[in-house]
Biotite code that builds the C-alpha atoms (Angstrom):
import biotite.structure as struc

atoms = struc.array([
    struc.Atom([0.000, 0.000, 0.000], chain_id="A", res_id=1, res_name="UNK", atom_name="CA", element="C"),
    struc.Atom([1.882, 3.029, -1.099], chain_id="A", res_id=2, res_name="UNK", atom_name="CA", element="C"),
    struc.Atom([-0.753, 5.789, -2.090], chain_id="A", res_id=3, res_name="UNK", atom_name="CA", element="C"),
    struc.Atom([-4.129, 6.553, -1.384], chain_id="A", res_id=4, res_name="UNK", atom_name="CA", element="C"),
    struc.Atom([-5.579, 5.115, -4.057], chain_id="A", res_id=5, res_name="UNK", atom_name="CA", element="C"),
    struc.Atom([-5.449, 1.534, -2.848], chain_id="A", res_id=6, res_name="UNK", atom_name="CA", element="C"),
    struc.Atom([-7.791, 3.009, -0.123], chain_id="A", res_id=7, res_name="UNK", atom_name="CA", element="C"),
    struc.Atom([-11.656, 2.850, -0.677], chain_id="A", res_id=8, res_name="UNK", atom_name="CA", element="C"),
    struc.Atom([-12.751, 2.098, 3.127], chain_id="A", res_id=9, res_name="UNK", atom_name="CA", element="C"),
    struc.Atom([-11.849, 4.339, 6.231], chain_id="A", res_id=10, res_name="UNK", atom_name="CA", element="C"),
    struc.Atom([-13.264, 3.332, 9.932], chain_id="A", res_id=11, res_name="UNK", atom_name="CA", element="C"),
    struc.Atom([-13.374, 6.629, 11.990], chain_id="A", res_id=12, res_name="UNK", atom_name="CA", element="C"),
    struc.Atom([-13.108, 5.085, 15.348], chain_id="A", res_id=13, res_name="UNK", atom_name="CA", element="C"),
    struc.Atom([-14.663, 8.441, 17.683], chain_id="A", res_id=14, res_name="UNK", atom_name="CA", element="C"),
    struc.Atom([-16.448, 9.437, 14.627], chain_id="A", res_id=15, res_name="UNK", atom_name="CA", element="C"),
    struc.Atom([-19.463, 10.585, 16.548], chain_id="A", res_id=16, res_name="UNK", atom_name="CA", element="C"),
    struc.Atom([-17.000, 13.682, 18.180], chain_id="A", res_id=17, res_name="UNK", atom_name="CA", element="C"),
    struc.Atom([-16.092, 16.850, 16.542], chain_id="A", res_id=18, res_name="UNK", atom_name="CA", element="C"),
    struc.Atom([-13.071, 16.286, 15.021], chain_id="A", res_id=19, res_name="UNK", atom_name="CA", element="C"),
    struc.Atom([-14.738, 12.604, 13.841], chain_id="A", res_id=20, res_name="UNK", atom_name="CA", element="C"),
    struc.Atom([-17.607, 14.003, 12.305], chain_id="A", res_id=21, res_name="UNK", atom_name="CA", element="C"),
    struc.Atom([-15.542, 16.612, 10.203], chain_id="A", res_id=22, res_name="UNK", atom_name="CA", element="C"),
    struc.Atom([-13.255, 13.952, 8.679], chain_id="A", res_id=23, res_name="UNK", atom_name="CA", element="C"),
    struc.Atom([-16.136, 11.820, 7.931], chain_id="A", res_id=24, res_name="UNK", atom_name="CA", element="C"),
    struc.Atom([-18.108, 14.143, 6.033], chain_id="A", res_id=25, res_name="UNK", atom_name="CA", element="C"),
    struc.Atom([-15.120, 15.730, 4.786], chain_id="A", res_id=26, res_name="UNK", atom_name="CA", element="C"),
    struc.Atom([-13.979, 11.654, 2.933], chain_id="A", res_id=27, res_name="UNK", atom_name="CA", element="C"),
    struc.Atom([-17.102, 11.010, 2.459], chain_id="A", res_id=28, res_name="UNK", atom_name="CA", element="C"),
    struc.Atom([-17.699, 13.566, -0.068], chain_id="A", res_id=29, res_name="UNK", atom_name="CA", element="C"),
    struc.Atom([-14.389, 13.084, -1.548], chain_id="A", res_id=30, res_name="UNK", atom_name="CA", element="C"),
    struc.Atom([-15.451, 9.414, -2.453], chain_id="A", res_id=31, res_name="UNK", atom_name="CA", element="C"),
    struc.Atom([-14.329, 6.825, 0.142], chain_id="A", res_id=32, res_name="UNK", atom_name="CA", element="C"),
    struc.Atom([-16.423, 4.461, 2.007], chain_id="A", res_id=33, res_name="UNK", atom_name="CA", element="C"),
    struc.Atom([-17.218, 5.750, 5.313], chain_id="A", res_id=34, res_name="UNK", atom_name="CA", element="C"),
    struc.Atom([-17.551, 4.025, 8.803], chain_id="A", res_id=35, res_name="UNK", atom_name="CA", element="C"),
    struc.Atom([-18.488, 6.252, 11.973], chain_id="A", res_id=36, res_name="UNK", atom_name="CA", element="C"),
    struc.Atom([-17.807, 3.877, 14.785], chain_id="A", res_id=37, res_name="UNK", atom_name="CA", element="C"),
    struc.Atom([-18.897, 4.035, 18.290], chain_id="A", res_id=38, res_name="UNK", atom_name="CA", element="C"),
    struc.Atom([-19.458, 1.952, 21.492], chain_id="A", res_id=39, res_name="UNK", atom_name="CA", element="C"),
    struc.Atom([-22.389, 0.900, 20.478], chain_id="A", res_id=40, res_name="UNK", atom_name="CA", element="C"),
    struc.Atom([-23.831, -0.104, 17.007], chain_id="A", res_id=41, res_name="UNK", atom_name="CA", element="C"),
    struc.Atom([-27.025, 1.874, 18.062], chain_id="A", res_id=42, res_name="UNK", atom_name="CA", element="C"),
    struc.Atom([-25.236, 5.376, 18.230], chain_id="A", res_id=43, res_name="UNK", atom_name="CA", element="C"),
    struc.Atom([-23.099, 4.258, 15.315], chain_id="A", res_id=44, res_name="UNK", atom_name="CA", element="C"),
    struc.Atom([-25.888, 4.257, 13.141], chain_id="A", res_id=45, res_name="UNK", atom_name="CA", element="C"),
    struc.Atom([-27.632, 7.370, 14.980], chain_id="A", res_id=46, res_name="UNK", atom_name="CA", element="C"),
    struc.Atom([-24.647, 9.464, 14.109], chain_id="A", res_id=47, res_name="UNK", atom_name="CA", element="C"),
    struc.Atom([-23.994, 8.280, 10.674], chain_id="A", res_id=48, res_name="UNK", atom_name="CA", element="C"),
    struc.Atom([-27.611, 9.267, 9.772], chain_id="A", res_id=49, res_name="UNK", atom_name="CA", element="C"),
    struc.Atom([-27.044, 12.700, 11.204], chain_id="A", res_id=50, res_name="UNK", atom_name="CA", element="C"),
    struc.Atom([-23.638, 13.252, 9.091], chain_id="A", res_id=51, res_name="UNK", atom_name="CA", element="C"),
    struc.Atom([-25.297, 11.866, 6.161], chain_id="A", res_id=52, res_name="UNK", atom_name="CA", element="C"),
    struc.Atom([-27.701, 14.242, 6.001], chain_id="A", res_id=53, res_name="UNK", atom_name="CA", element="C"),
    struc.Atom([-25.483, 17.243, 6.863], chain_id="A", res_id=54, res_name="UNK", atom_name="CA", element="C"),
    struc.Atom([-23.417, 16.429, 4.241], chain_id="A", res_id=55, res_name="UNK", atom_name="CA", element="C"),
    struc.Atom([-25.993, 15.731, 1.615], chain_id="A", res_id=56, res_name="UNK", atom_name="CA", element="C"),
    struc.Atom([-24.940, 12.286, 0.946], chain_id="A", res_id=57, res_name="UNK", atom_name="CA", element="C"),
    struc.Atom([-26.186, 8.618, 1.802], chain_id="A", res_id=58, res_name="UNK", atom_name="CA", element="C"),
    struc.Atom([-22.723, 6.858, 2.034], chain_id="A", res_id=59, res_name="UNK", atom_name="CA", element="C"),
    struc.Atom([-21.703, 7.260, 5.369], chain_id="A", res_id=60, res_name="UNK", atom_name="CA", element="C"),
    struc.Atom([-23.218, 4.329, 7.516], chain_id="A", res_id=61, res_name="UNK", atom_name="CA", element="C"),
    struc.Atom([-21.898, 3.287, 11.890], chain_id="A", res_id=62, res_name="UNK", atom_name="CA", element="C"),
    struc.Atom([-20.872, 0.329, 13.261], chain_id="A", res_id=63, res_name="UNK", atom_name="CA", element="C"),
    struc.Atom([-19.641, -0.908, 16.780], chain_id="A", res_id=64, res_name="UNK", atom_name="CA", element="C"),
    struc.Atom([-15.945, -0.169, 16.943], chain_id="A", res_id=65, res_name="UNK", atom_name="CA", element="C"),
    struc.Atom([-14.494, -3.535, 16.675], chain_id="A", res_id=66, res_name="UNK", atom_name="CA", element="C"),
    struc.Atom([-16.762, -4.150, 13.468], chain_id="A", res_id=67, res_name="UNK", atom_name="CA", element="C"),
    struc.Atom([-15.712, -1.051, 12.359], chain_id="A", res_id=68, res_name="UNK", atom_name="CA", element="C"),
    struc.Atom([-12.320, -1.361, 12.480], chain_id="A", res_id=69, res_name="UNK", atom_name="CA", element="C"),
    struc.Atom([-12.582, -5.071, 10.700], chain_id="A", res_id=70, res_name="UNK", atom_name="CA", element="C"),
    struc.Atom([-14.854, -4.315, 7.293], chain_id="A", res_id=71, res_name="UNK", atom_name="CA", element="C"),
    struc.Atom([-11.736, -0.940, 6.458], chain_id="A", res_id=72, res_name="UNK", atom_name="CA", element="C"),
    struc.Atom([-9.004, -0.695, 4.714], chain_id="A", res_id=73, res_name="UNK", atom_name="CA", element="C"),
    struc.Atom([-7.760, 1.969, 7.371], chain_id="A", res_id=74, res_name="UNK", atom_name="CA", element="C"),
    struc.Atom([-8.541, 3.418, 10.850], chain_id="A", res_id=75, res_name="UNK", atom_name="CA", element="C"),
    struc.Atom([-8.310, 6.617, 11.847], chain_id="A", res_id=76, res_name="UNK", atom_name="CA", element="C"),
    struc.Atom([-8.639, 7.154, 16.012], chain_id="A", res_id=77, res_name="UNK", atom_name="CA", element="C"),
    struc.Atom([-10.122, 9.742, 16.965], chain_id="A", res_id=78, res_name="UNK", atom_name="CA", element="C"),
    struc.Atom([-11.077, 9.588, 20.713], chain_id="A", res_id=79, res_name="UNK", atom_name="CA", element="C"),
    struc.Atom([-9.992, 11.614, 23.551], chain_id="A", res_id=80, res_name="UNK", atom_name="CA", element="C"),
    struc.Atom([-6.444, 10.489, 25.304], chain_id="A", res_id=81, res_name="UNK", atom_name="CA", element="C"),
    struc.Atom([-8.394, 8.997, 28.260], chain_id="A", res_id=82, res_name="UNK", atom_name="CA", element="C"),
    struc.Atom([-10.210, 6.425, 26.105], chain_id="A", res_id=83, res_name="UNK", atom_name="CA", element="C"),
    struc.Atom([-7.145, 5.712, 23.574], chain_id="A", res_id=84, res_name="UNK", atom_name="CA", element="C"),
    struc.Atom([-5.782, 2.785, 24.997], chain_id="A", res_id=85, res_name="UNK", atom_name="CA", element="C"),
    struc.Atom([-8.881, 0.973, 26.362], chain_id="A", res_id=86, res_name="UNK", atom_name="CA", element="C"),
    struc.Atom([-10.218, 1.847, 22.919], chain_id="A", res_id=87, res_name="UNK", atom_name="CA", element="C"),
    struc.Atom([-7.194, 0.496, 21.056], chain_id="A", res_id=88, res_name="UNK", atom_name="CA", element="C"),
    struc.Atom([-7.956, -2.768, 23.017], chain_id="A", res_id=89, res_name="UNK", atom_name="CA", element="C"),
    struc.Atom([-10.972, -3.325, 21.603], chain_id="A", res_id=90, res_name="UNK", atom_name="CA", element="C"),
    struc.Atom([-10.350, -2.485, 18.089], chain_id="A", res_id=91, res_name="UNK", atom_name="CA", element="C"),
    struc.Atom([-6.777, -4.084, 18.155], chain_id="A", res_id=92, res_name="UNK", atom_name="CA", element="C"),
    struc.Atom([-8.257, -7.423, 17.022], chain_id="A", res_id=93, res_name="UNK", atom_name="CA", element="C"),
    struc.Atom([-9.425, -5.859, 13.295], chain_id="A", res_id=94, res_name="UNK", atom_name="CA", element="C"),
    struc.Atom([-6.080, -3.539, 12.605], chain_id="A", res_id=95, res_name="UNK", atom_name="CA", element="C"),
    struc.Atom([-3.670, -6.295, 11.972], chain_id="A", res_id=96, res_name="UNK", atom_name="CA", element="C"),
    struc.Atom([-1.773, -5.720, 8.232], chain_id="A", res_id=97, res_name="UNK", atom_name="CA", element="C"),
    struc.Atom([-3.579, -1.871, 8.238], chain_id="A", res_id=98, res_name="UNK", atom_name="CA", element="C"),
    struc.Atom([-2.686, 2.063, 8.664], chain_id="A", res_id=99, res_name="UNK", atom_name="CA", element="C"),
    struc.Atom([-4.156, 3.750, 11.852], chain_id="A", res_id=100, res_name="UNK", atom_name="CA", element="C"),
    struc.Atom([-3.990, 7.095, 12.105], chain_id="A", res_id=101, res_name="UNK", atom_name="CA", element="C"),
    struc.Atom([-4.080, 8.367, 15.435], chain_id="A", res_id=102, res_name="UNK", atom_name="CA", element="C"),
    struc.Atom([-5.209, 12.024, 16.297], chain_id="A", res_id=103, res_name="UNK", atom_name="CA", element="C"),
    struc.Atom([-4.996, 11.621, 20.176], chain_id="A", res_id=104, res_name="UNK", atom_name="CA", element="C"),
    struc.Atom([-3.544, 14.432, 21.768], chain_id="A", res_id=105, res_name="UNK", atom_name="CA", element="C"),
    struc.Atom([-2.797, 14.269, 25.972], chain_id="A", res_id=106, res_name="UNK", atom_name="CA", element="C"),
    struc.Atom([-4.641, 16.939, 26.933], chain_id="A", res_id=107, res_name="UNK", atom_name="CA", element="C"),
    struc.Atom([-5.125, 16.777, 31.131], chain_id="A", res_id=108, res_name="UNK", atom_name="CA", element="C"),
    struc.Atom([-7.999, 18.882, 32.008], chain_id="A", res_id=109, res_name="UNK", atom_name="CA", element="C"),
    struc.Atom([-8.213, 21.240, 33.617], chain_id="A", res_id=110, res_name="UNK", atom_name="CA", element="C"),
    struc.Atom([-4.827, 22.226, 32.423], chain_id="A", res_id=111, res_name="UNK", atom_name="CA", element="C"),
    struc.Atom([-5.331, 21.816, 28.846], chain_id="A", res_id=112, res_name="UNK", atom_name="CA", element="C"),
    struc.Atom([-3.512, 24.752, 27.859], chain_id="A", res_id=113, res_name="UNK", atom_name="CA", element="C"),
    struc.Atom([-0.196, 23.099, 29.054], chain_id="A", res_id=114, res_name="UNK", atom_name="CA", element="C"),
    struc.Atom([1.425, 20.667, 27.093], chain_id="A", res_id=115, res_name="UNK", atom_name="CA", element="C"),
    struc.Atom([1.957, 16.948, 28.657], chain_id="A", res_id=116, res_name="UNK", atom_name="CA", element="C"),
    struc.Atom([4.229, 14.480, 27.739], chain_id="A", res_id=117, res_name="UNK", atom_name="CA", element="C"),
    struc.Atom([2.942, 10.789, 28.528], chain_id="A", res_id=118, res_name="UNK", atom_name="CA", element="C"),
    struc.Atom([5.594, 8.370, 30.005], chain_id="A", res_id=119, res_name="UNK", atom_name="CA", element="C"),
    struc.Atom([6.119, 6.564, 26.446], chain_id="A", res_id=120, res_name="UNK", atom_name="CA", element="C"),
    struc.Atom([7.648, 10.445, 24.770], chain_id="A", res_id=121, res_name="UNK", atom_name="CA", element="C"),
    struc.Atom([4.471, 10.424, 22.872], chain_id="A", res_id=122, res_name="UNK", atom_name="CA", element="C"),
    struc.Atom([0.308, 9.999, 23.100], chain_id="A", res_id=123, res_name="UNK", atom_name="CA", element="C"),
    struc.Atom([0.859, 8.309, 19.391], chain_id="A", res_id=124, res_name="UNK", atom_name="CA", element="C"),
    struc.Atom([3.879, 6.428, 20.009], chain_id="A", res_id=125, res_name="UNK", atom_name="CA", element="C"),
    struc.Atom([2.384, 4.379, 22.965], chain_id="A", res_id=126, res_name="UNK", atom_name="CA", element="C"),
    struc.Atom([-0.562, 3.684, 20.545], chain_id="A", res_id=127, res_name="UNK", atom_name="CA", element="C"),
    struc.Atom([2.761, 1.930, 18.117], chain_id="A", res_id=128, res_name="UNK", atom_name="CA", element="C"),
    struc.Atom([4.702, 0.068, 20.842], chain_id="A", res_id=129, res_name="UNK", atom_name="CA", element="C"),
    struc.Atom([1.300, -1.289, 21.997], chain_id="A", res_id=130, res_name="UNK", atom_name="CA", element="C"),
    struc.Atom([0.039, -2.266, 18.979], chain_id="A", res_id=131, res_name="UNK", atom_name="CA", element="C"),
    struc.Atom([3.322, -3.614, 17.409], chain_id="A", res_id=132, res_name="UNK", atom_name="CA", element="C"),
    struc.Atom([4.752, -3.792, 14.036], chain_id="A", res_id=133, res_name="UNK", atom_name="CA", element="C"),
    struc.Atom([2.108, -5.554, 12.452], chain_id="A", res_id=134, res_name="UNK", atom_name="CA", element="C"),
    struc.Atom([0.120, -2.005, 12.411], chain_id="A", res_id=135, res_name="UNK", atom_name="CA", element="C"),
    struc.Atom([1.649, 0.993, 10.704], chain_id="A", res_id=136, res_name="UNK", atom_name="CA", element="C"),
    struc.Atom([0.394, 4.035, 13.307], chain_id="A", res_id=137, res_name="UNK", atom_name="CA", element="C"),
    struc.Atom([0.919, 7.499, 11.770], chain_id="A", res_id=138, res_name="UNK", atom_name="CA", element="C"),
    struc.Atom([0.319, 10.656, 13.729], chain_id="A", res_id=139, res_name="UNK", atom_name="CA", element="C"),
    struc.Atom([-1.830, 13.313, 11.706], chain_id="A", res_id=140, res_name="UNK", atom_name="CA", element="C"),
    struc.Atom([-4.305, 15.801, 12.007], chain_id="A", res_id=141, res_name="UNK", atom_name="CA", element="C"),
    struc.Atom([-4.018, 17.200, 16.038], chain_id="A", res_id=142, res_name="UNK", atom_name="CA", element="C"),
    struc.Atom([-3.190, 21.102, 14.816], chain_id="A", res_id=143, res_name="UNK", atom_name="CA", element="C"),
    struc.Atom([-6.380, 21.550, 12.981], chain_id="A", res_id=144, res_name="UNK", atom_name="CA", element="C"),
    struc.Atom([-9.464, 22.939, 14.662], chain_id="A", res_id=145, res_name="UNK", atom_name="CA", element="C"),
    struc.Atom([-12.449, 20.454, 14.813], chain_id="A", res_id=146, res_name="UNK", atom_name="CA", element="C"),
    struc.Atom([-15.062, 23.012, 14.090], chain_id="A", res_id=147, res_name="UNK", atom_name="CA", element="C"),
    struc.Atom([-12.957, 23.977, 10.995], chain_id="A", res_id=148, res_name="UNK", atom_name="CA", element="C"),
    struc.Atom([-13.261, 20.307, 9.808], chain_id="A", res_id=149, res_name="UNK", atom_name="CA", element="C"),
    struc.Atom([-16.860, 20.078, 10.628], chain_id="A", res_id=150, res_name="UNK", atom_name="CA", element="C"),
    struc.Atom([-17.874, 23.267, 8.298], chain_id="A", res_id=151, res_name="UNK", atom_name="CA", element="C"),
    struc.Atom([-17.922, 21.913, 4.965], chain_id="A", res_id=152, res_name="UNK", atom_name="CA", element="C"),
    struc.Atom([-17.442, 25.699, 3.147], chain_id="A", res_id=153, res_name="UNK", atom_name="CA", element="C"),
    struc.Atom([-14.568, 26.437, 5.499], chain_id="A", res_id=154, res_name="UNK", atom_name="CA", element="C"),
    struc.Atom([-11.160, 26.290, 3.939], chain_id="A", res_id=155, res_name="UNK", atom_name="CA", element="C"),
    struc.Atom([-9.337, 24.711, 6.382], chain_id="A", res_id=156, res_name="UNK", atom_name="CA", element="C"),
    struc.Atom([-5.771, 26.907, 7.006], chain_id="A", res_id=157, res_name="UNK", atom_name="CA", element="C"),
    struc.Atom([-3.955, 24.551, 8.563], chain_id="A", res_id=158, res_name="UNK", atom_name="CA", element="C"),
    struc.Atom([-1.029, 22.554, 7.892], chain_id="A", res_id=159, res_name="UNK", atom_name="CA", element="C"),
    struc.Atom([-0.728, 18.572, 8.910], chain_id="A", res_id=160, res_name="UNK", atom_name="CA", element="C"),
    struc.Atom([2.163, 17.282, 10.119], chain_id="A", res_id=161, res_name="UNK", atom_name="CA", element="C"),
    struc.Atom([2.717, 13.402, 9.624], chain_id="A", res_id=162, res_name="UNK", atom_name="CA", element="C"),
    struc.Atom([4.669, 11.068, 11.468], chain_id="A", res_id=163, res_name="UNK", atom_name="CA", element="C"),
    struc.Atom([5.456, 7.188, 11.478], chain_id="A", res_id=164, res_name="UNK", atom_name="CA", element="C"),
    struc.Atom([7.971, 4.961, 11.097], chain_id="A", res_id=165, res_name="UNK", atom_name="CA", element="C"),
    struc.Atom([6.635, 3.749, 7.733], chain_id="A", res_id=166, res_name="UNK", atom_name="CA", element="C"),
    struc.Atom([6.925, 6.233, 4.723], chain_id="A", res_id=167, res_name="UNK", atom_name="CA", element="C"),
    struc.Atom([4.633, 4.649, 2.953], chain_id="A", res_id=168, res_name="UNK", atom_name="CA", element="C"),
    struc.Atom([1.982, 5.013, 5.302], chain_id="A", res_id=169, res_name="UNK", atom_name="CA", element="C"),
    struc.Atom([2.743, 8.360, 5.931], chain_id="A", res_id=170, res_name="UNK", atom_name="CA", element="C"),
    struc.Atom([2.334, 8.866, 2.251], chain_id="A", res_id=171, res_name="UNK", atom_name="CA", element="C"),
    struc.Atom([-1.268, 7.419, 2.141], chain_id="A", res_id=172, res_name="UNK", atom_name="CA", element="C"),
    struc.Atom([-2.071, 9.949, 4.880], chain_id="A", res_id=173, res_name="UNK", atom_name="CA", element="C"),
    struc.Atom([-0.416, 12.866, 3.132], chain_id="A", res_id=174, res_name="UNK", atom_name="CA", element="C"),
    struc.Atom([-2.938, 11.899, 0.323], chain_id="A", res_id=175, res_name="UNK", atom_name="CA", element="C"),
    struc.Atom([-5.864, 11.144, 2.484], chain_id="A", res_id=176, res_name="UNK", atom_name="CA", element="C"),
    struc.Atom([-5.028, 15.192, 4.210], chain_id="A", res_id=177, res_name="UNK", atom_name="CA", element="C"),
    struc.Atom([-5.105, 16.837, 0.777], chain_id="A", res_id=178, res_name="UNK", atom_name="CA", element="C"),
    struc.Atom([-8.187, 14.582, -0.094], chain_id="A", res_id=179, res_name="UNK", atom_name="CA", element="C"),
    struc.Atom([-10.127, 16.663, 2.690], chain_id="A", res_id=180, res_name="UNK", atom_name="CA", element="C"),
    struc.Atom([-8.792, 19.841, 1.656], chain_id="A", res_id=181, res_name="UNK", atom_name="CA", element="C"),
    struc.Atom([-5.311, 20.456, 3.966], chain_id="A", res_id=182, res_name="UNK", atom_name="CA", element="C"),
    struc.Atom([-2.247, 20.173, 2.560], chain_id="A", res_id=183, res_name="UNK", atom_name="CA", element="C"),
    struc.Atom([0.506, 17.838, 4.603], chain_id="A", res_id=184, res_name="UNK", atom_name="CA", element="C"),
    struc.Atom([3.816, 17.328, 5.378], chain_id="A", res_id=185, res_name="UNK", atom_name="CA", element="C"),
    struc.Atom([5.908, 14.124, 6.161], chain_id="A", res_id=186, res_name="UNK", atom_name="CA", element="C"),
    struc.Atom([7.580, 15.381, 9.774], chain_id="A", res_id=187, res_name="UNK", atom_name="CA", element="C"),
    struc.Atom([9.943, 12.103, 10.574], chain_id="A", res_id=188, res_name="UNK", atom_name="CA", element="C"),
    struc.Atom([9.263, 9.172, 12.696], chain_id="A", res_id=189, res_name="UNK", atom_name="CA", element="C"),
    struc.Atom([6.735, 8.326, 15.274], chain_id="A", res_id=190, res_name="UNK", atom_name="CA", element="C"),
    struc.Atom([8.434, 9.925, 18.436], chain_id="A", res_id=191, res_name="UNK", atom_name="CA", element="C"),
    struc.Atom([7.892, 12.922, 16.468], chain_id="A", res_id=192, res_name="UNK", atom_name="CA", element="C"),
    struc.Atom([4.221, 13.064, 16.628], chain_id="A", res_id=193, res_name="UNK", atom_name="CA", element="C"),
    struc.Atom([5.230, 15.391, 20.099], chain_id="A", res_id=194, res_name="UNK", atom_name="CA", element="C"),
    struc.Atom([5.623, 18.008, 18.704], chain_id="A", res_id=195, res_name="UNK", atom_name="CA", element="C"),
    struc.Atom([2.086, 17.808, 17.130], chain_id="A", res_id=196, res_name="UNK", atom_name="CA", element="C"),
    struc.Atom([0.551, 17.131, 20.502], chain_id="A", res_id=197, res_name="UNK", atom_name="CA", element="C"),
    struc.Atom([1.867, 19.348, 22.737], chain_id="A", res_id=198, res_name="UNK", atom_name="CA", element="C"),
    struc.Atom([1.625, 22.018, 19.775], chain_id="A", res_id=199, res_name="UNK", atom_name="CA", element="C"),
    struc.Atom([-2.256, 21.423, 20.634], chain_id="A", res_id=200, res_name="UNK", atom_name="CA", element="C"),
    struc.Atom([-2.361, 22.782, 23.801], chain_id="A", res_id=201, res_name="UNK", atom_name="CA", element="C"),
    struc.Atom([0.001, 25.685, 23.014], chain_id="A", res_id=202, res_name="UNK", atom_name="CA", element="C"),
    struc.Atom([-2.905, 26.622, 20.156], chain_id="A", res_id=203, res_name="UNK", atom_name="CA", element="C"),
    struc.Atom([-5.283, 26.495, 22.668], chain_id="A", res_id=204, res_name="UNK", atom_name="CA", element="C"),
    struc.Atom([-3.565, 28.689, 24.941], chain_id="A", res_id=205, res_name="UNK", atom_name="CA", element="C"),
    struc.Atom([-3.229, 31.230, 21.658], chain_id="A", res_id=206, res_name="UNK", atom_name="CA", element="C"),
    struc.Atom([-7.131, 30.594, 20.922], chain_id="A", res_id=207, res_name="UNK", atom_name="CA", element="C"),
    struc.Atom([-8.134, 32.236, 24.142], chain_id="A", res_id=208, res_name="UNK", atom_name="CA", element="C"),
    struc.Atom([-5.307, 34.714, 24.758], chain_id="A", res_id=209, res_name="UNK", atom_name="CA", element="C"),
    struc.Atom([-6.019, 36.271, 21.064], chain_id="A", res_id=210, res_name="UNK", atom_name="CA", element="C"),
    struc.Atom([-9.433, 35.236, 20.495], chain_id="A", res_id=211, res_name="UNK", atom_name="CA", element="C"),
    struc.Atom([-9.072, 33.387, 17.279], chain_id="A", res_id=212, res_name="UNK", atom_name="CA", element="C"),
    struc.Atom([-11.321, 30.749, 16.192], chain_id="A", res_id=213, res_name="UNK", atom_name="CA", element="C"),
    struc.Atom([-9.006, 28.150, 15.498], chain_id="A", res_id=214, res_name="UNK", atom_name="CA", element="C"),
    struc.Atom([-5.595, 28.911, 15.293], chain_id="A", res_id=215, res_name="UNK", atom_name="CA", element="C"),
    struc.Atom([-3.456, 26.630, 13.126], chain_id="A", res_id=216, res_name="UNK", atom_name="CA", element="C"),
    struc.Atom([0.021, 26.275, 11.805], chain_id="A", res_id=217, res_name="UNK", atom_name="CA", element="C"),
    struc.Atom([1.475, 26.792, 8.506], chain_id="A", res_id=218, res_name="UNK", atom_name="CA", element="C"),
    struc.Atom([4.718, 25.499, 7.049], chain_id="A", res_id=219, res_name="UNK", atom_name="CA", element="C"),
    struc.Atom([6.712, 28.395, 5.258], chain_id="A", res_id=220, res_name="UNK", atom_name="CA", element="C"),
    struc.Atom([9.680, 27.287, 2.236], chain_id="A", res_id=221, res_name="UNK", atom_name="CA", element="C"),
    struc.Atom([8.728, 25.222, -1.130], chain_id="A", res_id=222, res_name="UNK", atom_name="CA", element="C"),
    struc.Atom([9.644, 21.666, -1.461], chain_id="A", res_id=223, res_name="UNK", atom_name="CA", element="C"),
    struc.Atom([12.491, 20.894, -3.479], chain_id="A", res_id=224, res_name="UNK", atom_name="CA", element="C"),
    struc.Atom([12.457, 17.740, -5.700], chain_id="A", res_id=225, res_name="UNK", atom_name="CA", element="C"),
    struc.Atom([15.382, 14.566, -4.717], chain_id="A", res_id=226, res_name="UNK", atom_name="CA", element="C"),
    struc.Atom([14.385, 15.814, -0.998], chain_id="A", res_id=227, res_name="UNK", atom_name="CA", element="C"),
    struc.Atom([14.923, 12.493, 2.345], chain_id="A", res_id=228, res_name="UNK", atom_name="CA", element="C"),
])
């Protein structure tokens, strides 16, 4: 698997949240076969029918997690860092051979204006050393505001950074961020994805000190061809 094209299926695992819901509608209207998955198969469905019909399309459709995470190609995590490893435990069974991108970010409330950094170096990299190297984890997607996302006529002006150990993966993701309008960036190997996360809370911090809606990052200097 080394673009996007060789992926028709994505399981949003947390697709009935915010940030979820956005990337959903967002692949969904780009073409891809849609899974919302959530605890139980009864709010699965509930919120697919919802994001169907705010995006003005039929092909979104929810599943229990586990079953989610089975019938795709890839899996995209996006529930809050409490929940991501009791989450990853159930889904774990169904991600063998796949890409999961992981969007956790440790935010602590109350204080989640100040970056953390979990035991492992990373919220991301404990997802990879306990899922192993039968599953490619890539980091993506933490810097960009969720209500962004979820507005289908907003451009989103963010950047994504992208990390994992696997360029290839990272590859399908870069395609899979541009697919949903944001334009990516490979940024190294999985202990990377820090940055990423604790850039989170430092955007938060700038949301409310400056009242912007959404503040996001943007990568400055044109890529050069024959670049690592």
């Amino acid at each position: 698997m080394s673009d996007n094209t060789t992926v028709r299926s994505i399981a949003i695992i947390g697709g009935t949240g915010n940030l979820g819901a956005g990337l959903a509608m967002r692949w969904a209207r780009a073409g891809y076969d849609i899974t919302v998955g959530s605890r139980t198969s009864e709010k699965a469905e509930s919120a697919a029918a919802e994001l169907n019909a705010r995006a003005g399309i039929d092909g979104i459709r929810g599943l229990e997690n586990a079953a989610a995470a089975e019938a795709a190609d890839l899996v995209v995590l996006t529930v809050p860092y409490a929940h991501q490893q009791d989450t990853l435990a159930v889904i774990k069974g169904g991600l063998d051979g796949k890409i999961l991108i992981d969007v956790t970010v440790p935010l602590m409330p109350p204080k989640v204006r100040t970056a953390q950094v979990p035991p492992s170096g990373s919220a991301v990299k404990a997802a990879q050393e306990m899922l192993g190297d039968g599953v490619r984890v890539v980091s993506a997607f933490q810097n960009v505001a969720a209500d962004h996302l979820e507005d289908l006529d907003h451009a989103i002006d963010c950047d994504v950074l992208v990390c994992g150990n696997d360029p290839d993966a990272r590859e399908v993701v870069v395609g899979l961020a541009e697919a949903a309008g944001m334009r990516a960036w490979h940024a190294g190997r999985i202990e990377n994805s820090i940055v990423a996360e604790a850039l989170t809370s430092a955007l938060i911090f700038m949301n409310a000190r400056y009242k912007i809606a959404g503040a996001g990052i943007r990568i400055t200097g044109e890529p050069q061809a024959g670049g690592d």
